[in-house]
C-alpha positions in Angstrom: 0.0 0.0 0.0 1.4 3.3 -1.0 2.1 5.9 1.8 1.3 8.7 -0.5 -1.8 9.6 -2.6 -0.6 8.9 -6.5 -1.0 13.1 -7.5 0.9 14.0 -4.7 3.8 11.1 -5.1 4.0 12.3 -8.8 4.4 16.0 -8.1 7.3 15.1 -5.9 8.9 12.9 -8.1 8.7 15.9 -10.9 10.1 18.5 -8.2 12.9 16.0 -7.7 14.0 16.1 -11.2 14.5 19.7 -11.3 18.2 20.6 -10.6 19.0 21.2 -7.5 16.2 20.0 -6.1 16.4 16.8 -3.7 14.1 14.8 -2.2 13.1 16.5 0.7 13.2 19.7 -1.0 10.3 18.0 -3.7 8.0 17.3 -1.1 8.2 20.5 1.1 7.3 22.0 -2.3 4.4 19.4 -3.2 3.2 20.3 0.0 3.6 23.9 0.3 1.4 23.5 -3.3 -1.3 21.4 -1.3 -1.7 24.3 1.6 -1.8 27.6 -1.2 -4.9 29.0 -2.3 -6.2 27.3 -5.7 -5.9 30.5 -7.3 -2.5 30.7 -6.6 -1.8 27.4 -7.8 -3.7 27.6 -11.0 -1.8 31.0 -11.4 1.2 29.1 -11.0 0.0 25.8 -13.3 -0.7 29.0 -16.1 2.8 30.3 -16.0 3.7 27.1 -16.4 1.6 26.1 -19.3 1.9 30.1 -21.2 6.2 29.4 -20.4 6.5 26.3 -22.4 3.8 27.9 -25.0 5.2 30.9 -25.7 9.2 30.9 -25.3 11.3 30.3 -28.6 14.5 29.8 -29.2 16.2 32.3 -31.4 17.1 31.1 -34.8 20.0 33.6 -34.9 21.4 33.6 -31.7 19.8 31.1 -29.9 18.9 32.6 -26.9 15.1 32.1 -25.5 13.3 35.0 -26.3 8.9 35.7 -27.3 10.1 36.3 -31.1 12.0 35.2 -33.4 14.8 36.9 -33.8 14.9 38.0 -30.9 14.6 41.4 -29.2 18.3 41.8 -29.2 19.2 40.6 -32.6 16.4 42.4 -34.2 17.2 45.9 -33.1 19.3 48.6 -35.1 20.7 49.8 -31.9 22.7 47.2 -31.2 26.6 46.2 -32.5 26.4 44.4 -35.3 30.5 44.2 -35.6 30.5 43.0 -31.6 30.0 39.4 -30.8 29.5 38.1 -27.0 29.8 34.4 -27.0 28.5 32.6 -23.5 26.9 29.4 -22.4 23.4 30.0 -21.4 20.4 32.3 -21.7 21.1 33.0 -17.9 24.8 34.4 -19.0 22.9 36.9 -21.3 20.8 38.1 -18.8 23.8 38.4 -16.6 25.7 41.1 -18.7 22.6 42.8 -20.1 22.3 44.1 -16.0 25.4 45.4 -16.2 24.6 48.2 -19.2 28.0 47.5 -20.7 27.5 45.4 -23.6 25.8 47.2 -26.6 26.8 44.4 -29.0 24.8 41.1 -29.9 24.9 37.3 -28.4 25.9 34.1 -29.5 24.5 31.0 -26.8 26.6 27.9 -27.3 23.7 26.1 -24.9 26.2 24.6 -22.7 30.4 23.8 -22.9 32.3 20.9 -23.7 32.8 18.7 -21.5 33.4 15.0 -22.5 33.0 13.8 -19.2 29.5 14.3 -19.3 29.5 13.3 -23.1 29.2 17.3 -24.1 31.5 17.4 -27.5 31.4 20.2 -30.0 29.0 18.8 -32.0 25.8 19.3 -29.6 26.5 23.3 -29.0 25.8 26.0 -31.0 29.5 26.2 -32.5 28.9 25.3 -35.9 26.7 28.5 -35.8 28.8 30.3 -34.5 31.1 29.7 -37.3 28.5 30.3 -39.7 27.7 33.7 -38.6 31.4 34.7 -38.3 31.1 34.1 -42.4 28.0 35.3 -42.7 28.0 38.6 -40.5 30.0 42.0 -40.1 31.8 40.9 -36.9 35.0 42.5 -36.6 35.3 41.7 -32.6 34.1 37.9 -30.6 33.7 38.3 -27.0 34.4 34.3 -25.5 32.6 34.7 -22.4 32.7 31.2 -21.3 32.5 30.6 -17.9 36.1 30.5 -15.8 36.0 27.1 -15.4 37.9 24.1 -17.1 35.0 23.4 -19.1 34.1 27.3 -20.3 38.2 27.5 -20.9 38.2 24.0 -23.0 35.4 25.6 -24.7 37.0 28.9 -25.9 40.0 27.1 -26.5 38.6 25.2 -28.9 36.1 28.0 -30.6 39.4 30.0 -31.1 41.2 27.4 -32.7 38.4 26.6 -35.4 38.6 30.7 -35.8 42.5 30.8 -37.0 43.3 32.4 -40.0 40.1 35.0 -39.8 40.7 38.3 -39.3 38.3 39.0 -36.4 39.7 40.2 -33.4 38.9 36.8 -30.5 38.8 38.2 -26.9 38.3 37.0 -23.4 36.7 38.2 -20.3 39.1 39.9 -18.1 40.4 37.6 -15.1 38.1 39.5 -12.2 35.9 36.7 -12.5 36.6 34.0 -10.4 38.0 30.8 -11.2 35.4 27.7 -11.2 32.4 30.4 -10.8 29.7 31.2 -13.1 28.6 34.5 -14.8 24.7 33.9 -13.7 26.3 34.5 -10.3 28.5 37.2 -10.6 27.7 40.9 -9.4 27.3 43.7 -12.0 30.0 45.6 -10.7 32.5 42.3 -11.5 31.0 41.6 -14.9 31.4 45.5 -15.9 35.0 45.3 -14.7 35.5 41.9 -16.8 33.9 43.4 -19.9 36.0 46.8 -19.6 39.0 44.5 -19.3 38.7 42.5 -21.8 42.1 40.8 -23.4 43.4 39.5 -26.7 42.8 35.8 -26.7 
């Protein structure tokens, strides 16, 4: 006999799929869900529901956006000739807070890591490479995580970019070692972007 009700056994299995989310954590959610108004949790089934509904990918830069292209890639304002390479959607939103970066996005959807089975071939590189043909860029912004995988990664993107005449840059070193950009204040991703060095 199960000790659970099936719905709410379900819900927490869900929850526990999520990243960072364990167990425990599943079921204090599950039944924090149980005890909230059901307009609250209809609200929250809708956000849901309009999230997966409405979000596209961008077929140009491939960062999650309402439209396609996005807001970013189809505006005049922007850079055309300034490239910012990074890892996820999150990194975007990241360096957009800072104000710095008036250029457009590239959003490799991950880094390599063969470890994890993460090669080349299942990020946006190829894309990448396509656009540096295809577009005005005169300046590439690898903004790849300070880690070992974000470092194997922009080692690799700068070594299938020898022989063009772009100009391949890095984030300067105030980010820390083995952190993320998601996580990084504005005031240490402005400082990074200002201090940006030949690759």
């Amino acid at each position: 006999m199960a000790l659970l009700p099936a719905p709410i056994e379900r819900l927490i299995n869900e929850f526990s799929r999520l990243p960072g989310i364990g167990p425990k954590t599943a079921s204090r959610l599950t039944f924090y869900l149980l005890r909230m108004p059901e307009e609250q949790a209809m609200s929250l089934s809708e956000a849901l529901r309009e999230l997966k509904a409405s979000i596209v990918t961008c077929q140009r830069c491939f960062n999650l956006s309402e439209s396609n292209p996005c807001e970013i890639c189809a505006s005049s304002m922007r850079d055309g000739t300034l490239l910012c390479v990074v890892e996820e959607p999150l990194d975007v939103l990241a360096i957009e807070r800072t104000g710095e970066f008036k250029g457009r996005y590239h959003v490799l959807h991950g880094a390599i890591s063969p470890v994890e089975g993460i090669l080349p071939h299942n990020l946006k590189i190829s894309e990448l490479l396509g656009r540096v043909e295809r577009e005005p860029i005169e300046e590439l912004i690898l903004a790849t995580n300070p880690n070992l995988e974000g470092e194997a990664t922009a080692s690799y993107i700068q070594r299938q970019l020898q022989g063009h005449t772009l100009r391949i840059t890095r984030l300067a070193r105030g980010l820390p070692m083995g952190g993320d950009l998601e996580y990084a204040d504005e005031m240490t991703l402005t400082r990074a972007l200002q201090g940006r060095g030949a690759m």
